[in-house]
C-alpha positions, 0 to 999 in steps of 0.5 A: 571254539564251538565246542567251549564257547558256544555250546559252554561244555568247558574241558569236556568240550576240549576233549570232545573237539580233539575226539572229533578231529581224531576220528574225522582225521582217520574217516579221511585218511584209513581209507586210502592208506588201507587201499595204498597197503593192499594194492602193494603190499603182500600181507602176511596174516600171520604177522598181522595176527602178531601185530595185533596181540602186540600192539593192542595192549598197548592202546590201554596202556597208552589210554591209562597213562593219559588218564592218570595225567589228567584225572586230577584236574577233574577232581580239582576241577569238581571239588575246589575253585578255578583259580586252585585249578588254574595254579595246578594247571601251571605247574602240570605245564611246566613239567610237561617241558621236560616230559617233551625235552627228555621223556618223550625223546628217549620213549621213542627211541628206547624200543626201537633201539632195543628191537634193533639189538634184539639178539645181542647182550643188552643187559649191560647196555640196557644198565648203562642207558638206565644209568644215563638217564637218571643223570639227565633225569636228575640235572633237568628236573634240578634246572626245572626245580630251580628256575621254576620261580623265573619260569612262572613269571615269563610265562604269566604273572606273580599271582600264578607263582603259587605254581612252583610248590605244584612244580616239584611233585610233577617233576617227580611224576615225569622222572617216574614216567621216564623209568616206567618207559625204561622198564617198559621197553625191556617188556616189549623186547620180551613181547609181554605188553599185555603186562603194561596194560595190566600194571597201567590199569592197576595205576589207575585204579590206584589213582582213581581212589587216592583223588577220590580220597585226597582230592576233595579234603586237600585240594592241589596237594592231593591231587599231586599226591594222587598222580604221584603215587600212581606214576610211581607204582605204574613205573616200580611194577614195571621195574620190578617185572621186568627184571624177570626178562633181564636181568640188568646188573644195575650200576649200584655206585654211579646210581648211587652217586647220582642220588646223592647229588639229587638229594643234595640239590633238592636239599638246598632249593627247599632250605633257602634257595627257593625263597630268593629271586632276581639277577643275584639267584640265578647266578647262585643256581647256575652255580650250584648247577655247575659244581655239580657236574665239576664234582662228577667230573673230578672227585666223585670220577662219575665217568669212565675214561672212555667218557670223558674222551667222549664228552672231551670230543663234544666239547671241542666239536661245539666250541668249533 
């Protein structure tokens, strides 16, 4: 409130105020946790020394990434008017969700999980989990995608919808995000984070000249064009190295089968069912929706037998 409304220094000040908060919360707390940690703890030098050529790269890696998901506003923000900006910022949000219900959840358990296997064969699994997370990847982004029209008006009002021709070039962006995170976690199996720093800072170089360029003359388009490219390019590089630590035996037909089914959803939202709203759509989008998975259920045999016990054993644990 101080930072926007009395001092008026508008975004900035958002990103002022929560720097601020950051520090003091560390000014109040490291001293005490550094004291906890010598008094308890036998460190050994050698170890923090490993830490720390780990763990640092990954500041700007995680720094870059956060600029390159909000460059954008900031050209839009200089370049064109609020209310672009405001629709833009709408459709960010609302992909942001799947960020947090699929993204961000397996981001923090795929390093770990890996780390826990570090001296068993993960190639294969490593390829099944790729495998798993197109899936969801695809079915949460195609959700998304469908009911981004009912999304946008609970969340705001018709003059916002303009949003959902925003919404699925950032859907798109958060799926690249999410096999940025895949490949990233086979680099720090092999302890080469210095390398994500590397791909990031490219990404947002990238970045940084296609707003320059796009921005000003396209408004929102290039904006989205502009974060697009550059979580795309930061997720093929790192998908593209880290094939040089494992080498994964991709799941070409199920991969394969899981692009047609995206393809074929999007086709039909963008051929029509986009344009349609009310009680009526949504039963043809859940729909459409569930004669997919029936599909991968029965003809297309997406699963494996072991699956389907598997998916047969939720099944009947949530209906009981």
């Amino acid at each position: 409130i101080l930072m926007v409304r009395y001092l008026r220094q508008g975004v900035l000040g958002v990103l002022w105020a929560q720097a601020i908060v950051y520090i003091a919360v560390a000014v109040v707390f490291l001293p005490g946790i550094l004291k906890i940690a010598l008094e308890n703890l036998d460190l050994d030098w050698d170890m923090v020394k490993q830490l720390f050529g780990f763990g640092f790269p990954l500041i700007f890696t995680m720094s870059g990434m956060l600029a390159i998901s909000s460059l954008d506003r900031y050209f839009l923000v200089h370049f064109r008017n609020l209310e672009e900006v405001g629709i833009y910022s709408l459709g960010v949000r609302l992909a942001a969700i799947l960020t947090v219900v699929v993204v961000t959840p397996f981001q923090l358990a795929w390093a770990p999980f890996l780390f826990s296997r570090e001296n068993a064969n993960i190639e294969k699994l490593a390829s099944r989990v790729f495998t798993y997370l197109a899936l969801a990847l695809t079915f949460a982004a195609t959700a998304f995608l469908f009911f981004g029209r009912e999304m946008i008006m609970l969340l705001s009002t018709k003059d916002f919808l303009a949003a959902q021709a925003v919404l699925p070039f950032m859907l798109v962006s958060v799926a690249m995000t999410g096999v940025y995170y895949w490949s990233g976690g086979l680099v720090h199996l092999a302890e080469k984070t210095w390398i994500l720093g590397a791909i990031v800072f490219i990404a947002g170089l990238c970045n940084l000249a296609m707003n320059t360029v796009l921005t000003p003359r396209l408004g929102w388009p290039g904006a989205a064009w502009s974060n697009v490219g550059a979580k795309s390019m930061a997720a093929f590089l790192t998908l593209l190295l880290s094939m040089r630590f494992s080498r994964i035996p991709f799941e070409q037909r199920r991969l394969a089968t899981v692009g047609i089914l995206l393809i074929g959803y999007w086709a039909v939202y963008f051929l029509g069912l986009n344009a349609i709203s009310g009680p009526t759509a949504i039963g043809i989008k859940v729909a459409i929706l569930a004669l997919g998975v029936l599909m991968l259920c029965g003809p297309l045999r997406f699963f494996t037998n072991g699956e389907r016990r598997q998916l047969r054993g939720v099944f009947v644990a949530v209906l009981n």
